[in-house]
PAZAPA-4460 file (N, C-alpha, C; in steps of 0.05 Angstrom, whole numbers, plus 32768, in hexadecimal, padded with zeros to 4 digits):
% residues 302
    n_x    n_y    n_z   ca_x   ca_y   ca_z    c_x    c_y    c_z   seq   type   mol
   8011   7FE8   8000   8000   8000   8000   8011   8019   8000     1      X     A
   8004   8033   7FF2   8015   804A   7FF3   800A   8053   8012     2      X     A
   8019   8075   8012   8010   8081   8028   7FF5   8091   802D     3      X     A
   7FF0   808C   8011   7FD1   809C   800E   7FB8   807F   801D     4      X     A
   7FBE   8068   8014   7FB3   8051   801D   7FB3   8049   803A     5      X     A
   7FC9   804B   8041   7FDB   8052   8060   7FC0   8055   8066     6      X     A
   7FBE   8078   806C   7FAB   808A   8070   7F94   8082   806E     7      X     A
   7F8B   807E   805B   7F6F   8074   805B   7F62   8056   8063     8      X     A
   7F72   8047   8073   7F78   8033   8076   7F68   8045   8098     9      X     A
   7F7E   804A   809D   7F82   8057   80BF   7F65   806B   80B9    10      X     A
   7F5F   8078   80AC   7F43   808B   80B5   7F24   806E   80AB    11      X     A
   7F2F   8061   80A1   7F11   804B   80A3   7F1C   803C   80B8    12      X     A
   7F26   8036   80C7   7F28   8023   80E4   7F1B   8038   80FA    13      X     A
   7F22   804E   80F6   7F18   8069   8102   7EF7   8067   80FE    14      X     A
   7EF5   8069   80EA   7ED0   8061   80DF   7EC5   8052   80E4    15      X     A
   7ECE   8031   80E0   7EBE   801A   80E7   7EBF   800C   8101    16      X     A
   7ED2   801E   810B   7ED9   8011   8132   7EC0   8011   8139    17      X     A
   7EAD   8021   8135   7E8C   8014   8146   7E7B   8013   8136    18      X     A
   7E7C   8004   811C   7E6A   7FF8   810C   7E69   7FD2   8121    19      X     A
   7E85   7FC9   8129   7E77   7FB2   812E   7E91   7FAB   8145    20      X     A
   7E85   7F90   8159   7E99   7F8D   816E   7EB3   7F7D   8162    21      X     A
   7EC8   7F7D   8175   7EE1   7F6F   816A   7EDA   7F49   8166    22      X     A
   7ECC   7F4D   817F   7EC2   7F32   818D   7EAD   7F2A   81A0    23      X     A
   7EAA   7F18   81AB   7E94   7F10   81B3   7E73   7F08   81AF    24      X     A
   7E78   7F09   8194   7E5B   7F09   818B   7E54   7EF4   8173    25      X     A
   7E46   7EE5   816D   7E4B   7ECE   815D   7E3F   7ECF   8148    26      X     A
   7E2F   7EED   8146   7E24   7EF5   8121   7E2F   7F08   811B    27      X     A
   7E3C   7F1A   812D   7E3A   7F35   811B   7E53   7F43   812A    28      X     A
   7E6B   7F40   8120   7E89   7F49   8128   7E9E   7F4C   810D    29      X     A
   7EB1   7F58   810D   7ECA   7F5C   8108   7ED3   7F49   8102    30      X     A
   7EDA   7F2D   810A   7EEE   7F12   80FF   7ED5   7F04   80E7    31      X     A
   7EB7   7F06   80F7   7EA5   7EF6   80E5   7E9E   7F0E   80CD    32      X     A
   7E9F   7F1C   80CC   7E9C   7F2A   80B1   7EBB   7F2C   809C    33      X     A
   7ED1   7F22   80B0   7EE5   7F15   80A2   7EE2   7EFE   8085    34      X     A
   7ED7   7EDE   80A3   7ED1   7ED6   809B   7EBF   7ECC   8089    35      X     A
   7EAD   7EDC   8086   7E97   7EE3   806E   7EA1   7ED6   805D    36      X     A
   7EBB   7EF2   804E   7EC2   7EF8   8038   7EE0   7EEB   802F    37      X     A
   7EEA   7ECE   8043   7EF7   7EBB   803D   7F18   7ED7   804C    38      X     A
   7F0C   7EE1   805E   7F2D   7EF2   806A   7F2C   7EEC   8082    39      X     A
   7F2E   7ED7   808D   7F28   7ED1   80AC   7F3C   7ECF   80B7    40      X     A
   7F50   7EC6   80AB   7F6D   7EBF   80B4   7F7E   7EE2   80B1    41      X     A
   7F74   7EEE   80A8   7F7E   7F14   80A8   7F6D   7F25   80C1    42      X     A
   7F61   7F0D   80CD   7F57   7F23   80E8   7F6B   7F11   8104    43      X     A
   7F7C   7F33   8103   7F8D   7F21   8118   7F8B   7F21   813D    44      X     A
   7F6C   7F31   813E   7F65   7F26   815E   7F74   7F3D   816E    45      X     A
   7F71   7F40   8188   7F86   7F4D   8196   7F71   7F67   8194    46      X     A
   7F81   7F86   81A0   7F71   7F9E   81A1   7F63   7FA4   818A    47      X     A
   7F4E   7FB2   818A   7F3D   7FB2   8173   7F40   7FC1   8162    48      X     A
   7F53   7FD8   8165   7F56   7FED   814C   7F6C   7FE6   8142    49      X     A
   7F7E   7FD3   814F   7F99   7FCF   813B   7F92   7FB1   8128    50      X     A
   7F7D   7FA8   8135   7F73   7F8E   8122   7F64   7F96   8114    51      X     A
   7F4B   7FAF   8116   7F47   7FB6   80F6   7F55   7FBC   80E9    52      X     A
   7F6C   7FD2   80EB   7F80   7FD8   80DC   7F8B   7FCB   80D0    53      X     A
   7F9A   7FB5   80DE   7FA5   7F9D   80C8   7F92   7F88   80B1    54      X     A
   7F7A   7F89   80BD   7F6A   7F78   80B2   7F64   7F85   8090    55      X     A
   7F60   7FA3   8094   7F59   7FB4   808A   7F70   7FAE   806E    56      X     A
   7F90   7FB5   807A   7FA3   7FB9   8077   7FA1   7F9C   8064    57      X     A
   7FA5   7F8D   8067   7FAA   7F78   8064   7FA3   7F61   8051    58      X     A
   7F7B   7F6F   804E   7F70   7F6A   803B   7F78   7F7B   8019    59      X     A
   7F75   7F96   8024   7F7D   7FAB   800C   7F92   7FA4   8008    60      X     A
   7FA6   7F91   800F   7FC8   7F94   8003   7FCA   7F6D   7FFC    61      X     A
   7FBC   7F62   8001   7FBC   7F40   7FFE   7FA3   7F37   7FED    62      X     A
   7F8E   7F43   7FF5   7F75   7F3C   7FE6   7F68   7F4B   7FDF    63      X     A
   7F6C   7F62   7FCB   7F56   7F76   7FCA   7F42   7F77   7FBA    64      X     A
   7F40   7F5F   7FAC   7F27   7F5B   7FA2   7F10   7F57   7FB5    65      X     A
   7F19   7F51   7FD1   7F0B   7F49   7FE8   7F04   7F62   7FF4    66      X     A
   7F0F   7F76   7FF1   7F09   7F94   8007   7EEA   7F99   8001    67      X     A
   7EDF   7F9D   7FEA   7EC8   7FA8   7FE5   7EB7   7F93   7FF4    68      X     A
   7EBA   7F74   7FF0   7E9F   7F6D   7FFD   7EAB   7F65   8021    69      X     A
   7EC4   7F6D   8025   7EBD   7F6F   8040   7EB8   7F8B   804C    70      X     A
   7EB0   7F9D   803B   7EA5   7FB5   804A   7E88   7FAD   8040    71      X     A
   7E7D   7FAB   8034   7E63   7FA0   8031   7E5B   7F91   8043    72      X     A
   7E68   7F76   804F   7E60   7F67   8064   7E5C   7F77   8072    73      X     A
   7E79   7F8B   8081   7E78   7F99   809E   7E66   7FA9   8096    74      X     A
   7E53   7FB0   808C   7E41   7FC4   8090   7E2C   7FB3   808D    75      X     A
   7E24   7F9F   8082   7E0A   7F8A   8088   7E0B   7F7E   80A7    76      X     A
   7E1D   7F77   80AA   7E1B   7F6B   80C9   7E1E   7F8B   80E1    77      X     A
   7E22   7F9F   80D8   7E19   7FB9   80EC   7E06   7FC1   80E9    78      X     A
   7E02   7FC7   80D9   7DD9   7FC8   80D4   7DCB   7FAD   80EF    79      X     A
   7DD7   7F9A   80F3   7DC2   7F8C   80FA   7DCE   7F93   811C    80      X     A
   7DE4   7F92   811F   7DF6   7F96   8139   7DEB   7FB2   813F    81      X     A
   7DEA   7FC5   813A   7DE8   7FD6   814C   7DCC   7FE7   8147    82      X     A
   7DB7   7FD8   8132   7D9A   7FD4   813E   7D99   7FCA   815E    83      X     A
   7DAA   7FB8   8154   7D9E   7FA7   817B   7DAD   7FB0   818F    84      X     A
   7DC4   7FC5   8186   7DCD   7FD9   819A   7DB3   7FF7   81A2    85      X     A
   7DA2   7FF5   8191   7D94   8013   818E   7D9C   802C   8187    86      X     A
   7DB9   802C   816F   7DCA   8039   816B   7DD1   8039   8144    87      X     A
   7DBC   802B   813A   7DB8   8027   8120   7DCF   803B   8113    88      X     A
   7DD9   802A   80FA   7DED   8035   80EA   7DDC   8045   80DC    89      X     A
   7DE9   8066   80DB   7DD8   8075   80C8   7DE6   8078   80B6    90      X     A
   7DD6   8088   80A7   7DE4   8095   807C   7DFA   80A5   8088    91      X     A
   7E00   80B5   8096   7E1A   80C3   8096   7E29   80B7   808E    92      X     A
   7E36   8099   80A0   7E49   8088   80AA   7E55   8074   8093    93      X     A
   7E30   8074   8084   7E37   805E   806C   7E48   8077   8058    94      X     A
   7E3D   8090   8052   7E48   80AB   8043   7E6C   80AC   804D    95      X     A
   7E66   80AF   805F   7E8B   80B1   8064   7E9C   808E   8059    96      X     A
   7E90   807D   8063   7E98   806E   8054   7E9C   8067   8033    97      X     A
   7E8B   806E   802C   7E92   8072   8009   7EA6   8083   800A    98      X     A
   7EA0   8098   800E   7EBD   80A6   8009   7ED5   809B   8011    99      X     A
   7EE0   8093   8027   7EF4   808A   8024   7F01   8071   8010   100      X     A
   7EE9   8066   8011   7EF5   804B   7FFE   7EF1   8062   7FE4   101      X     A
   7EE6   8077   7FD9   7EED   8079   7FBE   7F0C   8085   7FC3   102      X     A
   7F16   808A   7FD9   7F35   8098   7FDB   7F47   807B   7FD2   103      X     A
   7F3A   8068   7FD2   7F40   8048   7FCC   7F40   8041   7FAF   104      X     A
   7F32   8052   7FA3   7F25   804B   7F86   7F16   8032   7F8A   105      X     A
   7F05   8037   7F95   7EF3   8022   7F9B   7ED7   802A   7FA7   106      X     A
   7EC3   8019   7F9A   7EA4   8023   7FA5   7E8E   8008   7FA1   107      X     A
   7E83   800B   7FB6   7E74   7FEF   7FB5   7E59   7FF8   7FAC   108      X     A
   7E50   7FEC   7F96   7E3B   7FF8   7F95   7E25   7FF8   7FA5   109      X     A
   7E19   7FE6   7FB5   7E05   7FE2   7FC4   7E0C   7FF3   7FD5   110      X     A
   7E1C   7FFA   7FE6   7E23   8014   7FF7   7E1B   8026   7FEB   111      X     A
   7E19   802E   7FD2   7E10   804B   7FC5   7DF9   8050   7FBD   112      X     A
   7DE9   8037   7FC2   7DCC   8035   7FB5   7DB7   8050   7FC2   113      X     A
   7DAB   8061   7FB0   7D96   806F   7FC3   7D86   8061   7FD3   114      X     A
   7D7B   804B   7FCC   7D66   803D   7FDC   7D6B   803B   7FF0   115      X     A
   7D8B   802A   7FF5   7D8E   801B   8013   7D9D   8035   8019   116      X     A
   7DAA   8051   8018   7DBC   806A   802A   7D95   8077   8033   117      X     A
   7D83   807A   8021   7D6F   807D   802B   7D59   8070   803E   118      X     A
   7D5F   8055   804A   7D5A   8043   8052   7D6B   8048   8077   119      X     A
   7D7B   8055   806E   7D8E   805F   808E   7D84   807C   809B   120      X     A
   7D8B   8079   80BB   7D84   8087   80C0   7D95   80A0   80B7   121      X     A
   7D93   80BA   80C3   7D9D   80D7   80B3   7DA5   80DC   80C7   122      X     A
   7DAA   80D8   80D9   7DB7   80E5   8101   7DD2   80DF   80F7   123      X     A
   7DDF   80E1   80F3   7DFF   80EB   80F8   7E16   80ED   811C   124      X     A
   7E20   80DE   811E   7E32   80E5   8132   7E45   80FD   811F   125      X     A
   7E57   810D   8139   7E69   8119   8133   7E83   8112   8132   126      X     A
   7E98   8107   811F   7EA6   80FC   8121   7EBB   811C   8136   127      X     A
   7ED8   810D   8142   7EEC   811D   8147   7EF1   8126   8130   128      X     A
   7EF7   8145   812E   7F09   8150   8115   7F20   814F   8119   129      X     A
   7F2D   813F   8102   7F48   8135   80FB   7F55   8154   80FB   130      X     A
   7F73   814B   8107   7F89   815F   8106   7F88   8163   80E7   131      X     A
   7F90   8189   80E7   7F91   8192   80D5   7FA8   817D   80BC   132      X     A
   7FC1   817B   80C4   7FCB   8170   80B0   7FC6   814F   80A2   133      X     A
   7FB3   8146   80B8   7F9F   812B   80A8   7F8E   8131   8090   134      X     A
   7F82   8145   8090   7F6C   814F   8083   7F7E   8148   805F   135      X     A
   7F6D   814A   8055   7F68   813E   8036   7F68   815C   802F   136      X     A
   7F7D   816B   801A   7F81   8182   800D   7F78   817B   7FEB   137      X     A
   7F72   8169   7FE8   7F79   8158   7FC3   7F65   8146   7FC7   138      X     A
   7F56   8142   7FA9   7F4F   8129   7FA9   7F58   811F   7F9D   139      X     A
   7F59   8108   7F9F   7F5F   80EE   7F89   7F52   80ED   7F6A   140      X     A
   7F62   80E3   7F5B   7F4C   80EA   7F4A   7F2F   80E1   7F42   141      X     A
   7F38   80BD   7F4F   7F19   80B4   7F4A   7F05   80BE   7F59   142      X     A
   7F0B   80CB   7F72   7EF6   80E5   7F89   7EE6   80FB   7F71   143      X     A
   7F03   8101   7F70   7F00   811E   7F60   7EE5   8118   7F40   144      X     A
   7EF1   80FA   7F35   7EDD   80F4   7F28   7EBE   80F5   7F28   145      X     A
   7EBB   80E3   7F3F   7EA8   80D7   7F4B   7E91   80F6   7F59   146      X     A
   7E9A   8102   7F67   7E98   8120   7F74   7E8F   8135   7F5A   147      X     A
   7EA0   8135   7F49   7E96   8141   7F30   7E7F   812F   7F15   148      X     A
   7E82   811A   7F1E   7E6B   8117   7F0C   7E4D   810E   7F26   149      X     A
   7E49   8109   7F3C   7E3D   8112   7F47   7E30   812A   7F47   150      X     A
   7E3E   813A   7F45   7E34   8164   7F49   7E26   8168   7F2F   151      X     A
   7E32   815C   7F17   7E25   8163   7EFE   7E0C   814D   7EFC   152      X     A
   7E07   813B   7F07   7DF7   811F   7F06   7DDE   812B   7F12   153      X     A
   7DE5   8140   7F2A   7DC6   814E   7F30   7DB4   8159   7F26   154      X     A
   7DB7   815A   7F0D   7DAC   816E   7EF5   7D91   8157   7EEB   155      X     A
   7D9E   813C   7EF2   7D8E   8123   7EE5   7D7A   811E   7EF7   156      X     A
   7D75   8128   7F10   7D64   8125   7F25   7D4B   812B   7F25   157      X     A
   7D39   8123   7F25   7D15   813A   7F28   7D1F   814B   7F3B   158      X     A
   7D12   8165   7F2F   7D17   817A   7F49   7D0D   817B   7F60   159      X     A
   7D01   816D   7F70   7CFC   8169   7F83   7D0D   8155   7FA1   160      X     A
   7D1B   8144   7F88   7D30   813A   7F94   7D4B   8146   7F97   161      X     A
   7D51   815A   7F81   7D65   8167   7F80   7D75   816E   7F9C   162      X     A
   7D64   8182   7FA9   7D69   8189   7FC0   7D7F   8173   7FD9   163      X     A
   7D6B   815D   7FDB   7D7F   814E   7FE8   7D8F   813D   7FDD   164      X     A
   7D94   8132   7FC2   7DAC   8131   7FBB   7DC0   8141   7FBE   165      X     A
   7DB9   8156   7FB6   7DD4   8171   7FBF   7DD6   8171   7FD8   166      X     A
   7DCD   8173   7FE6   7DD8   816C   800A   7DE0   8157   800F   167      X     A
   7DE9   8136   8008   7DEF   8132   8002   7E0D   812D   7FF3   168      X     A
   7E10   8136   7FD9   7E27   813B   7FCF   7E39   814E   7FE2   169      X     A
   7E31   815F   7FE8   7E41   8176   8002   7E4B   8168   801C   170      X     A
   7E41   8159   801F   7E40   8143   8032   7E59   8135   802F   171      X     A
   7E5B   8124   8017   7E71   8119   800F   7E8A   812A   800B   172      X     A
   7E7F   8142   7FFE   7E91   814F   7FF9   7EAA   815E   8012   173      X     A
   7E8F   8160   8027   7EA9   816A   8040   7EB4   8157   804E   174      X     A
   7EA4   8143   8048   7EAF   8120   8055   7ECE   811C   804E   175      X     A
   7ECF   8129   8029   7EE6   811B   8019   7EFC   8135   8025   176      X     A
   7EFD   8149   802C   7F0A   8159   8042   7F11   8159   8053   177      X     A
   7F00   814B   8064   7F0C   813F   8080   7F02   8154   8092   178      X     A
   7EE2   8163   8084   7ED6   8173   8095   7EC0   816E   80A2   179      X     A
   7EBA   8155   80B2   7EAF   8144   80C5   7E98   8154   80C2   180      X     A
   7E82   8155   80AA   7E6E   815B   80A1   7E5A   8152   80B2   181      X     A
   7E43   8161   80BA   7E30   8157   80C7   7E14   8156   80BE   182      X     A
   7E0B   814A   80B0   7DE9   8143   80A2   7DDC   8159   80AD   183      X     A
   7DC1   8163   8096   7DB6   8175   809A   7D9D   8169   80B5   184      X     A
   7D9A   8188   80CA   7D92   8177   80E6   7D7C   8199   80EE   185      X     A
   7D64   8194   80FE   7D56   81A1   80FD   7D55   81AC   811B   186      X     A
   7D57   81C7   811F   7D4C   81D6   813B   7D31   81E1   813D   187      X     A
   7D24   81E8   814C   7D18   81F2   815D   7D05   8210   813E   188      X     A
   7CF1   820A   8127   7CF0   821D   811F   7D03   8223   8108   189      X     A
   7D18   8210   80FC   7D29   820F   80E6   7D39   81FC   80E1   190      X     A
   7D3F   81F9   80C7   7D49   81E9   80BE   7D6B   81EE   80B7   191      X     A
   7D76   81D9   80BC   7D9C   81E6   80B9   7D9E   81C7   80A8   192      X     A
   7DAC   81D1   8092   7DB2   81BC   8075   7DCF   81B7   8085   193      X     A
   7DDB   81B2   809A   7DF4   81A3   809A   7E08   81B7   80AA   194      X     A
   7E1E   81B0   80A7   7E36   81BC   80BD   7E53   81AA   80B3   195      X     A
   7E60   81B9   80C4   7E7C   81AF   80BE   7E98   81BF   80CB   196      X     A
   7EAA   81B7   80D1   7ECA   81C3   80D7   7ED9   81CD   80CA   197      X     A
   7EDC   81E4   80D4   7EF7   81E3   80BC   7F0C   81F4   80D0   198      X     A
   7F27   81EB   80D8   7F36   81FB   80E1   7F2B   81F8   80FE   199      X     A
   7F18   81E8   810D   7F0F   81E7   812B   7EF9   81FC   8130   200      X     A
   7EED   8203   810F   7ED9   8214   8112   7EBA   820A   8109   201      X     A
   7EAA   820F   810F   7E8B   8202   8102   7E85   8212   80F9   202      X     A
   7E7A   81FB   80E8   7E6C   821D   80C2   7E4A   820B   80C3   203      X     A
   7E3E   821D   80C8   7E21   8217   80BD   7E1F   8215   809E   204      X     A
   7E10   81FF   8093   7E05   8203   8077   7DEC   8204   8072   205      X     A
   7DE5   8217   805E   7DCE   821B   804D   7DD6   8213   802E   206      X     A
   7DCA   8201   8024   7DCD   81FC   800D   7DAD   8205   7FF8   207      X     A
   7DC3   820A   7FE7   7D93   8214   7FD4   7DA6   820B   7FBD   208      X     A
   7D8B   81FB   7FAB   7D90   81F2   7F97   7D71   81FB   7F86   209      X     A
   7D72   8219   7F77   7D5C   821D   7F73   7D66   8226   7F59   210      X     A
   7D54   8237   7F41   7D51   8238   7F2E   7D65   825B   7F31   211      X     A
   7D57   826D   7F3B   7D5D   8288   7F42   7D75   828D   7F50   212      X     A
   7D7C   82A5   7F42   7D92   82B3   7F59   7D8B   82AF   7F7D   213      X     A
   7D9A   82AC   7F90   7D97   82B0   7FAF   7D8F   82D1   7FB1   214      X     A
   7D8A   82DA   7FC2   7D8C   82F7   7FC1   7D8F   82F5   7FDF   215      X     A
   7D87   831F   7FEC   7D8D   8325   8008   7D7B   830C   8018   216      X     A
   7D6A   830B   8011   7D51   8303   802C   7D63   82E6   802F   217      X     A
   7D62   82DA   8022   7D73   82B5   8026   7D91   82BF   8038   218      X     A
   7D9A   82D8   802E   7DAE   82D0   8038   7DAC   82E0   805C   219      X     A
   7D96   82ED   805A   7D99   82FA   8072   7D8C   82E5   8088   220      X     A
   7D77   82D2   8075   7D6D   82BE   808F   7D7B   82B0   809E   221      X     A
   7D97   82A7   8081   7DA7   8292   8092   7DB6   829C   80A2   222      X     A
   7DC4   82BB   809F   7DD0   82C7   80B5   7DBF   82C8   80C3   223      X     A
   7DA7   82C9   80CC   7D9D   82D0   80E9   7DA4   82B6   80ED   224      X     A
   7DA1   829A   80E6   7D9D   828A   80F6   7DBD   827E   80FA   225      X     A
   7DD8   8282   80E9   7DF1   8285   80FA   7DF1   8295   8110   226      X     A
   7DE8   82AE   8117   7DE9   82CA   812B   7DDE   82B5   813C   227      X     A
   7DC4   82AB   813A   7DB7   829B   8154   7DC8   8282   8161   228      X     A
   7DDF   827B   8150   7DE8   826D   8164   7E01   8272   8179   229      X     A
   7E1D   8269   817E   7E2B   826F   8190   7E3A   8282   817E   230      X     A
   7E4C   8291   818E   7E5C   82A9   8181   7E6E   82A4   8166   231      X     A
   7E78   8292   8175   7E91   8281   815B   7E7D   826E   8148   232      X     A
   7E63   8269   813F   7E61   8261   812C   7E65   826A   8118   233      X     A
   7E6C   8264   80FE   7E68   8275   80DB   7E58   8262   80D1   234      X     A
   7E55   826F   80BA   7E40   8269   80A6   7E47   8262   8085   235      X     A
   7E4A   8252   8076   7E44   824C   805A   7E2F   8243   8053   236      X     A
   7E28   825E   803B   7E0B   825D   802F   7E14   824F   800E   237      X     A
   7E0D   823D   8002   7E18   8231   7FED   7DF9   822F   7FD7   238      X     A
   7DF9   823F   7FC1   7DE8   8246   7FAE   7DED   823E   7F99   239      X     A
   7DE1   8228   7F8F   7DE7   821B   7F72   7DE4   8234   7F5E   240      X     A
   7DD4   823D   7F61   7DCC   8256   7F3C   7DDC   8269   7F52   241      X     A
   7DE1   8275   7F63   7DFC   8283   7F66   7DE7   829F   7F75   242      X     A
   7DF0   82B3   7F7A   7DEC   82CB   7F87   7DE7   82E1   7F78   243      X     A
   7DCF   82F0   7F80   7DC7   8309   7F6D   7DD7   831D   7F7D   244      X     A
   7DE4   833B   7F6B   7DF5   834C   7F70   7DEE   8358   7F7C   245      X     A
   7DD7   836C   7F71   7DC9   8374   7F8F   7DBF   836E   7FA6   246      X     A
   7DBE   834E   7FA5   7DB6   833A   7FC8   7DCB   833E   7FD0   247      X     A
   7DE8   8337   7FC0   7DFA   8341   7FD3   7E01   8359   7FE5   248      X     A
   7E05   8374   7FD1   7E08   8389   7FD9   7DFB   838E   7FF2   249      X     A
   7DDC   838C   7FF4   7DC7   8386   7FFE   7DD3   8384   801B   250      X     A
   7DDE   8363   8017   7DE4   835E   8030   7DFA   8360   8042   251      X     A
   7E0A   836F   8039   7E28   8376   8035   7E23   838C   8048   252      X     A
   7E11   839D   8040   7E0F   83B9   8044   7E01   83BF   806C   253      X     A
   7E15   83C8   8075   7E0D   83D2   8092   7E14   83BE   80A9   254      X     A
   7E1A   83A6   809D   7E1F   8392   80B1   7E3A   8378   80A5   255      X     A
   7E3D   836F   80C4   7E55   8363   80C0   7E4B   834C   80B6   256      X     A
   7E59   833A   80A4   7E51   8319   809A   7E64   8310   80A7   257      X     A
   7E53   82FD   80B2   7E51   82E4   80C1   7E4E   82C5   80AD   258      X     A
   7E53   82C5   809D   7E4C   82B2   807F   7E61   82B9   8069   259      X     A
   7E6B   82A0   805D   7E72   82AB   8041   7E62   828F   802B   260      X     A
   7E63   8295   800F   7E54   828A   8005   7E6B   827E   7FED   261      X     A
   7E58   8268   7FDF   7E5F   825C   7FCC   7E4B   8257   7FAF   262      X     A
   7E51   8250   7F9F   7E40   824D   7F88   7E3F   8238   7F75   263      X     A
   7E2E   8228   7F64   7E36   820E   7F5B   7E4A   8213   7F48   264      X     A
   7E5B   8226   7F3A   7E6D   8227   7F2D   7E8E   8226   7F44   265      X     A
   7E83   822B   7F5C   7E9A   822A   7F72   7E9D   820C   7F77   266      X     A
   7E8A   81FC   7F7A   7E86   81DF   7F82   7E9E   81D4   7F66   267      X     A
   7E8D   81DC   7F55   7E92   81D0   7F38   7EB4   81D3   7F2A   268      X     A
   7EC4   81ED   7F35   7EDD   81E7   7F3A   7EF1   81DA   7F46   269      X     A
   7EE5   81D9   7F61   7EF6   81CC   7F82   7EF0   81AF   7F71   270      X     A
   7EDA   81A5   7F61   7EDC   817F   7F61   7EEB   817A   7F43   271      X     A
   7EDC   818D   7F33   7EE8   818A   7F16   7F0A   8193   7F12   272      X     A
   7F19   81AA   7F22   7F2E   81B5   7F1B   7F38   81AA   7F33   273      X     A
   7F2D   8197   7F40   7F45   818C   7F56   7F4E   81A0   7F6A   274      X     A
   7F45   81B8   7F75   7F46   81CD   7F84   7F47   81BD   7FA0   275      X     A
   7F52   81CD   7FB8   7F4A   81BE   7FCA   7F3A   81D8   7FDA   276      X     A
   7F22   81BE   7FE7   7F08   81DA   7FEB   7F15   81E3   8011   277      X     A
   7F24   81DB   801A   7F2D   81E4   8031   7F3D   8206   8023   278      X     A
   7F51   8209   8010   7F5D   8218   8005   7F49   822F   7FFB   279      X     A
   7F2F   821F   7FEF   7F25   822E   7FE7   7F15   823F   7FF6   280      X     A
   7F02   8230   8012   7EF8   8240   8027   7F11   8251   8032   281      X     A
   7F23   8251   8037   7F32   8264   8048   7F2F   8275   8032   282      X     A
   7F3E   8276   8020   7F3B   8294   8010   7F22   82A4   800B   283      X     A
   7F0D   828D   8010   7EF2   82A0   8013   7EF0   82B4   802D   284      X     A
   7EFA   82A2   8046   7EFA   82AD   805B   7F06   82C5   805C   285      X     A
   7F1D   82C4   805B   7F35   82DE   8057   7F29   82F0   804B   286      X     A
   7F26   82EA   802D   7F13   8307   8022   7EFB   830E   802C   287      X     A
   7EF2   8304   8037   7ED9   830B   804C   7EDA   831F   8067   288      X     A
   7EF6   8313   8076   7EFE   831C   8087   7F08   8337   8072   289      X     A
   7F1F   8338   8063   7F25   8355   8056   7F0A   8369   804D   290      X     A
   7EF9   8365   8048   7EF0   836D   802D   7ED0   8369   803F   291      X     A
   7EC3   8356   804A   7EAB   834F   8053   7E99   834E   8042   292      X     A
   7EA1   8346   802E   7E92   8337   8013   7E89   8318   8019   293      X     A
   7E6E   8315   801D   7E6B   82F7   801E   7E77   82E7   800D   294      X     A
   7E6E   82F4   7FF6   7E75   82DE   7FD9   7E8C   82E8   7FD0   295      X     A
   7E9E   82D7   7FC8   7EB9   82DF   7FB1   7EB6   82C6   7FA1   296      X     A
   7EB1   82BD   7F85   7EB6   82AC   7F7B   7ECF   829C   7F80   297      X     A
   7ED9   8288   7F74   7EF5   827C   7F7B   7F02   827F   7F68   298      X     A
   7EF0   8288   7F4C   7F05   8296   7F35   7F16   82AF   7F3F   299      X     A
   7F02   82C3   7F4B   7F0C   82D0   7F55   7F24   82D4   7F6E   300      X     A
   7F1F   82BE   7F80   7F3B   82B8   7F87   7F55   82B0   7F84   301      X     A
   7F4E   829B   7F64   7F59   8293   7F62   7F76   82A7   7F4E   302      X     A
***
């Protein structure tokens, strides 16, 4: 294995440590989802994160025609394990997992099916955010592939679905960053499309996937509802058809932003031109902080 594999080796043992036990259980473990898939003798027993690792390790470097359907097992036998924990595997968990295996060039399809990611629950744990220099700056190319024809694939959607496929893809997309993305989750009187880290900071998202320019009122609602939370939250507002000039000005004018924004031609760079979107939010930030411009394109930064 290279060092990129290394890595992604070590952040899915990180992932699947509580999909299922090491031992003790006589349907639904770690050696027997080995054994499934004829790798029984590659689970080597002993503490439980250094025996996924190797197992992990071991299959991707001895049998890798075997990796795909032993992540398929370990997620059939956790579905049933941690039902009977009361702790059901949700769509986040299976979402971060695709992504990593596509850092693998690899994707199972039944993991990707709408039916069965819709079939999970949508609750999300928070994973730890990985030290800055773990974090994923690049994608790979088959990501970068996969990520870009995804974003253009939403076009093929009934519009009614649209919407949550794009939350969704953003989903993956801050997953493939290493920005411990959080599923869109509902308070008290509103709705918040998602969250995420960057730098040890939380960014609220608003995502709109509508026909029209955004203008002031969208963007002023979602600032009120960053303002309503703790001091240090921020805000990314992300607008597929992009921002009207005067909503901006609009909102620019008399008060400080608390938000910076993005647009589907911003998305459509960071996956297609291989940008990395950590590089690309800081420079939004900065000119925001200079300038207090929500929006700067990334042409324009660039």
């Amino acid at each position: 294995m290279n060092l990129v594999e290394e890595q992604c080796v070590e952040d899915l043992a990180d992932l699947l440590y509580n999909f299922l036990p090491g031992s003790g259980n006589s349907r639904t473990a770690f050696p027997l989802a080995a054994a499934q898939v004829q790798c029984q003798d590659l689970w080597t027993g002993g503490s439980k994160r250094p025996a996924i690792v190797q197992m992990l390790s071991s299959t991707l470097g001895q049998r890798r025609h075997k990796f795909s359907s032993l992540m398929l097992t370990i997620v059939r036998q956790s579905m049933t394990w941690r039902r009977g924990k009361g702790d059901p595997l949700t769509r986040a968990e299976v979402n971060a997992l695709n992504v990593l295996l596509l850092r693998l060039s690899l994707k199972v399809p039944e993991l990707n099916d709408p039916a069965f990611l819709d079939s999970l629950p949508s609750d999300q744990i928070e994973p730890e955010t990985p030290p800055a220099e773990a974090r994923t700056t690049t994608l790979s190319d088959e990501l970068a592939k996969t990520l870009s024809a995804r974003l253009i694939g939403l076009f093929d959607h009934p519009p009614q679905r649209r919407g949550y496929e794009y939350e969704g893809f953003l989903t993956e997309l801050f997953a493939a960053y290493g920005l411990t993305p959080r599923a869109p989750f509902k308070l008290t009187g509103e709705q918040i499309d998602g969250s995420f880290k960057l730098h040890g900071e939380t960014y609220l998202v608003e995502a709109k996937w509508q026909a029209g320019l955004t203008g002031q009122s969208d963007l002023l609602t979602f600032s009120g509802k960053v303002s309503g939370k703790a001091t240090w939250t921020r805000g990314l507002f992300i607008s597929n058809s992009g921002f009207s000039v005067d909503g901006l000005k609009a909102f620019g004018t008399g008060r400080r932003t608390n938000i910076i924004c993005a647009d589907g031609f911003d998305l459509h760079q960071v996956v297609h031109n291989r940008l990395s979107l950590i590089d690309v939010l800081d420079g939004k930030l900065r000119r925001a902080a200079e300038t207090n411009q929500a929006f700067v394109p990334v042409r324009e930064l660039l």
